[in-house]
ZATOR-666267 format. One record per residue (C-alpha): residue in three letters; x, y, z. Coordinates in steps of 0.1 Angstrom, whole numbers, padded with zeros to 4 digits, always signed. Example, Ala and Ser with C-alpha at 12.3 -4.5 7.8 and 13.67 -1.06 7.14 Angstrom:
ala+0123-0045+0078ser+0137-0011+0071
***
This chain:
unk+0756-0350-0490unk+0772-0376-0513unk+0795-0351-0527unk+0810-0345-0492unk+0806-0380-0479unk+0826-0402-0507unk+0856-0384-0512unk+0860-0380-0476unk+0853-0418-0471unk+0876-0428-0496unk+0903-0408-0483unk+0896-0431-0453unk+0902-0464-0478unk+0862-0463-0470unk+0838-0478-0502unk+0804-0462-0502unk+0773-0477-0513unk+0745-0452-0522unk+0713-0463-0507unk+0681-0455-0522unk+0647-0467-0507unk+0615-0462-0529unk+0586-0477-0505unk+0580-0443-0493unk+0582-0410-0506unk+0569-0368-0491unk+0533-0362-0483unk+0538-0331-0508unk+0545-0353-0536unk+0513-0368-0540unk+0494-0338-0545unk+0515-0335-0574unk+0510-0373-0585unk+0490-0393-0563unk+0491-0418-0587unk+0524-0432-0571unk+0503-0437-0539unk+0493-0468-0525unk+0458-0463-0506unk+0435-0486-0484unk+0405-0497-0487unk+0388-0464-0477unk+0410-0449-0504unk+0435-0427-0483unk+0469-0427-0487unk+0486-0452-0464unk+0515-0431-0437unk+0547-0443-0421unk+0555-0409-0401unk+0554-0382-0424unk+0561-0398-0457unk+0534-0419-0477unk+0534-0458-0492unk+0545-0455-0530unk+0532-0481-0554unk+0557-0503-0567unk+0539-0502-0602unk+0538-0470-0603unk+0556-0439-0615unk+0577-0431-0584unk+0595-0471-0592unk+0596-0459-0627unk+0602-0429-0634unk+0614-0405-0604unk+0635-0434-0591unk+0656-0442-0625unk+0663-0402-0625unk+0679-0410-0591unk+0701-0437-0599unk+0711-0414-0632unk+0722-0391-0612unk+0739-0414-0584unk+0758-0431-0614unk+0772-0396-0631unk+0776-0371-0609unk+0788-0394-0579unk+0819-0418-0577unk+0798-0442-0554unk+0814-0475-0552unk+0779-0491-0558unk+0738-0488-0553
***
């Protein structure tokens, strides 16, 4: 979506910031790590609609969201993050 969004907006003399939020990420996902989870006190995974609470000390900070803004920052001529 980026790559039709910021030429398009800067043929409009638009500036596009690239917005990334990391508090939440797919359900699927923590099958796969649920280690980037946070959970409650009964020990499920905490929802907002169909996405689950990441850990801010976890992997999904570290990790999956630096491989984000990598990409953001080469393959994108966003105007910021």
């Amino acid at each position: 979506m980026l790559a039709e969004v910021i030429p398009a907006a800067h043929k409009a003399g638009l500036r596009v910031l690239a917005r990334i939020d990391p508090s939440c990420a797919p359900k699927l996902l923590a099958a796969e790590h649920p280690e980037w989870f946070t959970r409650d006190q009964q020990g499920n995974f905490c929802e907002v609609s169909e996405h689950y609470v990441t850990c801010p000390n976890a992997g999904y900070y570290h990790e999956r969201m630096m491989e984000v803004v990598r990409e953001i920052l080469t393959r994108y001529d966003a105007d910021g993050i």
